[in-house]
C-alpha positions in Angstrom: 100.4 119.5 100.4 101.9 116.9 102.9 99.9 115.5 105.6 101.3 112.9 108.5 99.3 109.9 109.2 99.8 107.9 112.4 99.6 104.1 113.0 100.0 103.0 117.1 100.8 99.8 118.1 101.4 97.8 121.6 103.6 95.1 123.3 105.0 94.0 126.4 108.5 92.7 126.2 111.1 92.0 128.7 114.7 93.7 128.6 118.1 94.9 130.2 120.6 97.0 129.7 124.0 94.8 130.4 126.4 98.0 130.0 124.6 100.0 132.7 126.2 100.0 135.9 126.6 97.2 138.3 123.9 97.5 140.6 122.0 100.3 138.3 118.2 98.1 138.7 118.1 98.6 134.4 120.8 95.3 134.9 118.2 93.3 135.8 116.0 91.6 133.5 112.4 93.7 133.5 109.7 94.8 131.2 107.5 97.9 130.0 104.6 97.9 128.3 105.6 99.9 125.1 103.3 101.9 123.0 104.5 102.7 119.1 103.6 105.4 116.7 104.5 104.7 113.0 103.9 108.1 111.2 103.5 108.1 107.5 104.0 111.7 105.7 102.9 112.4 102.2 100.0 113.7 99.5 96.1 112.1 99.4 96.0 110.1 96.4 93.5 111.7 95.0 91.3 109.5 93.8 91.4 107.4 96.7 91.6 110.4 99.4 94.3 108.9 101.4 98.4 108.6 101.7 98.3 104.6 102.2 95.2 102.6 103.6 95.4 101.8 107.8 95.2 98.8 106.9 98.2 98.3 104.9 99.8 99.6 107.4 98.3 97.5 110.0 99.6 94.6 108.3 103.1 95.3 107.8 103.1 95.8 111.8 101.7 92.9 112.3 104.5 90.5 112.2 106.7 93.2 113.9 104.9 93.1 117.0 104.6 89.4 117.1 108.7 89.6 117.2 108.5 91.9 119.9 105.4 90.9 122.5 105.9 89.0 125.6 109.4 88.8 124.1 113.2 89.3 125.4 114.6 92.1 123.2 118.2 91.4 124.1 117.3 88.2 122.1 116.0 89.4 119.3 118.6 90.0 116.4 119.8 93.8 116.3 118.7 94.3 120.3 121.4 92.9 122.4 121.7 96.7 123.8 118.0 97.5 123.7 117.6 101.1 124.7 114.6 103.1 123.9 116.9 104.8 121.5 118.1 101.9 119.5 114.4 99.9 119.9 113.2 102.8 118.1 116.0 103.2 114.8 115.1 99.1 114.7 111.6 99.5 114.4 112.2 102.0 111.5 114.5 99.4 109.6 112.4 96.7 110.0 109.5 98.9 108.1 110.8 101.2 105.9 111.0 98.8 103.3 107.7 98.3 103.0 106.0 101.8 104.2 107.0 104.3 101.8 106.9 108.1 103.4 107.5 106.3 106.9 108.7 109.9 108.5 109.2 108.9 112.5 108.8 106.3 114.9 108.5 107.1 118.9 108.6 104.5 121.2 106.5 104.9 124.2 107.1 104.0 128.0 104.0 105.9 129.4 103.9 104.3 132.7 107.6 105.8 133.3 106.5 109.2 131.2 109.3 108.5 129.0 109.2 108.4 124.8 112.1 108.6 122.1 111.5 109.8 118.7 113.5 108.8 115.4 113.8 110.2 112.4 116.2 109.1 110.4 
């Protein structure tokens, strides 16, 4: 049996997208409120009735989304081109290490109704 367990997360950070084209408004510096779903796939333990403990996995995000809130993500090393796309394969590296079974992330923009999803 595999079940998927899913972690969110928030944070505001600033961007831009310096190869877009001159005049595209994703030039300028702005920011989105992102919204993050870390899914975890695997079998209950079955003595403990559960893949990995929320918490866990709360703290493993923690320092991740101090990184990333009310941050620049072009500054942040690994960001310079900060797409929803490549925010999304960093935030798997930065946890994989440490969340075995991590499956997908997907990256949220909901106020644009836009999302990307990796899987590696």
């Amino acid at each position: 049996m595999s079940t998927e367990i899913v972690k969110k997360f928030r944070f505001d950070a600033a961007h831009f997208l310096p190869t877009a084209p001159e005049g595209h408004p994703y030039r300028r510096m702005h920011g989105h409120s992102f919204s993050v779903e870390v899914a975890i796939a695997g079998t209950p333990d079955p003595e403990q009735g559960w893949i990995v403990d929320f918490g866990v996995i709360e703290a493993r995000i923690a320092s991740l989304r101090d990184r990333l809130d009310h941050h620049l993500l072009n500054e942040i090393e690994g960001l310079a081109l900060p797409t929803l796309e490549r925010l999304a394969a960093w935030i798997y590296r930065s946890l994989v290490a440490d969340l075995p079974g991590l499956t997908r992330i997907t990256v949220r923009r909901s106020a644009n109704g836009e999302s990307c999803t990796y899987r590696p």
